[in-house]
C-alpha positions in Angstrom: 0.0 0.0 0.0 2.7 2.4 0.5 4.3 2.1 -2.5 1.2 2.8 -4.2 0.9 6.2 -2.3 4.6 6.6 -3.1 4.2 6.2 -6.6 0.9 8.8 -7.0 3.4 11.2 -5.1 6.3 10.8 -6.9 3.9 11.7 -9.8 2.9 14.8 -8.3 6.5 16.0 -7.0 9.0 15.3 -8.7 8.3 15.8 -12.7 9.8 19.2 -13.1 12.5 18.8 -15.5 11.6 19.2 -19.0 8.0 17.2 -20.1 7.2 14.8 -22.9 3.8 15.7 -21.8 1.6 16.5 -19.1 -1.5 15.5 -17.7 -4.9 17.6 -17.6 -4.5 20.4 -14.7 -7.5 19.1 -12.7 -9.1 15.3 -12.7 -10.5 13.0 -10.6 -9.8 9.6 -10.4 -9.9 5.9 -9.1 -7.1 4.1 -8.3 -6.8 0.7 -8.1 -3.9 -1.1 -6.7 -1.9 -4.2 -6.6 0.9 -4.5 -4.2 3.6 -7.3 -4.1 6.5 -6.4 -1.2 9.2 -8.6 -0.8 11.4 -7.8 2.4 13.7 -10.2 4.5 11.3 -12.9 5.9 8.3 -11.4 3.9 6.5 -11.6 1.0 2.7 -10.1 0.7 0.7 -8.8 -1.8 -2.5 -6.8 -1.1 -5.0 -4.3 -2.6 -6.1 -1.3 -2.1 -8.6 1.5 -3.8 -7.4 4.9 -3.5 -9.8 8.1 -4.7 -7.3 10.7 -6.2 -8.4 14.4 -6.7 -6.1 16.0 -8.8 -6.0 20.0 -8.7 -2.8 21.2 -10.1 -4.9 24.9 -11.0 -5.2 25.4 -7.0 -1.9 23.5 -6.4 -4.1 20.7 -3.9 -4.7 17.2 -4.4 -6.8 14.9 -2.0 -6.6 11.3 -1.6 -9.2 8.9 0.3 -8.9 5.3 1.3 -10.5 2.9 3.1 -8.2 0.3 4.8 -9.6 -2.2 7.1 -12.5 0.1 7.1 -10.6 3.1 8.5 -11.9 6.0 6.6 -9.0 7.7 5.6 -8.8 11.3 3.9 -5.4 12.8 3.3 -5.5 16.7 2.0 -2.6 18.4 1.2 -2.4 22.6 0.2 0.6 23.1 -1.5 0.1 27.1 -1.2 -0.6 27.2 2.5 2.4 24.1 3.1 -0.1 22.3 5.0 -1.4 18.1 5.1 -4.7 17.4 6.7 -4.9 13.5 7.5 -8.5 12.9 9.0 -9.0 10.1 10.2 -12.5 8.3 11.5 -13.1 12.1 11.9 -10.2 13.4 13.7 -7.7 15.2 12.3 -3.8 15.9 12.5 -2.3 18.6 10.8 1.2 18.9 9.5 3.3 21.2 7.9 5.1 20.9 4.8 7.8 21.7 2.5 7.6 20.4 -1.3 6.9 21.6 -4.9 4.2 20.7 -6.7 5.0 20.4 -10.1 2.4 19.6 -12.7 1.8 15.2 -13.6 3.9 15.2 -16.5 6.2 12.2 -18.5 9.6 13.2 -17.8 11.7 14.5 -20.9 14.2 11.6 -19.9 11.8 8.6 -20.1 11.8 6.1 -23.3 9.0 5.3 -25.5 7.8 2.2 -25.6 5.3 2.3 -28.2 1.2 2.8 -29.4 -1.1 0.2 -27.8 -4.5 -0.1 -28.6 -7.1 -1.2 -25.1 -9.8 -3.2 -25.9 -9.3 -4.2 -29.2 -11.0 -2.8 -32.5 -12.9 1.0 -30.8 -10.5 0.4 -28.1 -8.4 3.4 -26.5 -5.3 4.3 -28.3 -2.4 4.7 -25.7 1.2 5.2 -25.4 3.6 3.5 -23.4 6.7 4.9 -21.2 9.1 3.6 -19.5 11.6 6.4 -17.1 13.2 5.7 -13.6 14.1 7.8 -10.6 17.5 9.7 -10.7 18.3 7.2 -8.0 17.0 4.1 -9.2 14.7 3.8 -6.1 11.5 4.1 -8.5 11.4 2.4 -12.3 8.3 3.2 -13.8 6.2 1.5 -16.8 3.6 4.7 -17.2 0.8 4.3 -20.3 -1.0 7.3 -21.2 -4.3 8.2 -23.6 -3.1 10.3 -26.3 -3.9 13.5 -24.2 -1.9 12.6 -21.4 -4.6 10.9 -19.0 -3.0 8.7 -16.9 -4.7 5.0 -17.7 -2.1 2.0 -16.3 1.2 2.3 -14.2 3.8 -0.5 -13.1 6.7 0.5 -10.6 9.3 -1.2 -8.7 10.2 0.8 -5.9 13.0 -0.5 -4.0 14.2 0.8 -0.4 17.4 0.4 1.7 16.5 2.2 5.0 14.9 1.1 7.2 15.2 -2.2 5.9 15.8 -3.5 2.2 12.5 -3.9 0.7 11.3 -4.1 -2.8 7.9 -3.5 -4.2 5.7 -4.2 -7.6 2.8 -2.3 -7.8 0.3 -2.0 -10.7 -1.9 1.1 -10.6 -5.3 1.5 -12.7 -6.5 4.8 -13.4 -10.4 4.0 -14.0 -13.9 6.4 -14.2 -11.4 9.5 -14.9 -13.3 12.5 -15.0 -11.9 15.8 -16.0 -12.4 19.2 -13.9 -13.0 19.2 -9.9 -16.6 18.1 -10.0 -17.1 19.7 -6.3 -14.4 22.0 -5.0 -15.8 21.8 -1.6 -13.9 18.6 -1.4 -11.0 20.6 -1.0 -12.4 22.5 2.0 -10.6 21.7 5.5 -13.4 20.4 8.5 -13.6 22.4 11.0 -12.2 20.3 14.0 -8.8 20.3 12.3 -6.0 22.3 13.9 -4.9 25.7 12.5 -1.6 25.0 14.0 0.7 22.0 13.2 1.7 19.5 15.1 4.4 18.2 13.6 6.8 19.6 10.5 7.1 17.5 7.4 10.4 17.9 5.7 9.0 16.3 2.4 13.1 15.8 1.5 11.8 12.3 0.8 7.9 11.9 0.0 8.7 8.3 1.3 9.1 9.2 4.7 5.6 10.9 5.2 4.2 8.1 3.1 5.1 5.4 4.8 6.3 6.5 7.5 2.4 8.3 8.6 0.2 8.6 6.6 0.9 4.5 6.6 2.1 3.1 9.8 -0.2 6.0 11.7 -3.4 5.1 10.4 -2.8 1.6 10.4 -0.9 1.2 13.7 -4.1 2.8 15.1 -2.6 4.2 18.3 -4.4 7.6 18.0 -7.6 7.4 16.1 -9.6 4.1 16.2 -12.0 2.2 18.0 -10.9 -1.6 20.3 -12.0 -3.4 17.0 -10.5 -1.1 14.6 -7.2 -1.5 16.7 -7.3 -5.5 16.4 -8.0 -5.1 12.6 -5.4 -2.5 11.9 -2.8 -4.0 14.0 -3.5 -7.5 12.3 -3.4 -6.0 8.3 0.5 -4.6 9.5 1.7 -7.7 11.4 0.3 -9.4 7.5 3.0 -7.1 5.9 
């Protein structure tokens, strides 16, 4: 699951160099993941649906999830340097410090050709292939002709804390262009002004998986006796 929300990140952030092209300024989206995360002693795959509101006009983007029925909302406000994770209605707000630079195909990446979806009719798409400066993220990104993300295949590998590698598959399906509601956007009202902690965003990893992840799932501040027995049960799975 993380390496899905790493990926969709890594999308947002760190595309600035010169584009191949770049994705519609506002869209909403589902995701639909398939993890595979080999680490010593483990080896899980899971899945996960993520609802990804793109608003590069407004420089926001909120994501909701669901996991072991925690709902989840994460929103982030590039302009004000603030992320809202609400959880089972609480809230913890963070600072942050990160660029958002418009979804784009990176100058750098190689293309792999035209496909055609679904046969005869089918949608006409292109197919990418471009990796991290690093190496930590190789990506398999396939596009509609205007630049709507439709498919996405990444191995992400990590060193620290541990060495762990992931696969993940994301599907972009029931893509809708425009913000449909831009009160979705708006921050509740029992979230703090103030953060609480300070986000350095050097590494989107670290906020990844480090909270928006472990937090939610570990379960220490927001959920309910049964919540806490499933969260606590989905991390010992991974």
């Amino acid at each position: 699951m993380k390496a899905a929300f790493l990926v969709v990140i890594v999308l947002i952030i760190n595309r600035a160099s010169a584009q191949i092209c770049c994705s519609p300024p506002q869209f909403q989206t589902v995701i639909s993941t398939d993890d595979y995360v080999e680490a010593p002693n483990t080896k899980v795959m899971t899945k996960i649906q993520i609802k990804l509101s793109y608003d590069y006009t407004n420089k926001r983007i909120r994501i909701d999830e669901n996991p072991a029925g925690i709902k989840t909302t994460v929103i982030t406000d590039f302009i004000e340097h603030k992320s809202y994770i609400v959880t089972n209605g609480q809230c913890l707000t963070a600072a942050i410090d990160a660029p958002f630079n418009p979804t784009c195909v990176p100058g750098t990446a190689s293309f792999s050709g035209v496909l055609q979806l679904g046969g005869p009719g089918g949608i006409v798409a292109k197919s990418y292939y471009f990796s991290a400066a690093d190496g930590s993220v190789q990506t398999n990104y396939i596009i509609s002709e205007d630049c709507i993300p439709i498919l996405e295949v990444a191995k992400v590998s990590l060193i620290k804390p541990i060495t762990e590698t992931t696969f993940v598959a994301l599907a972009y399906g029931n893509t809708t262009l425009g913000i449909t509601d831009p009160s979705i956007f708006d921050i509740p009202a029992n979230c703090p002004q103030e953060a609480s902690l300070k986000l350095p965003f050097a590494r989107m990893i670290d906020w990844v998986a480090n909270l928006a992840i472990k937090l939610l799932l570990d379960c220490r501040c927001f959920c309910s006796p049964a919540q806490k027995a499933k969260g606590l049960l989905l991390q010992e799975s991974r």
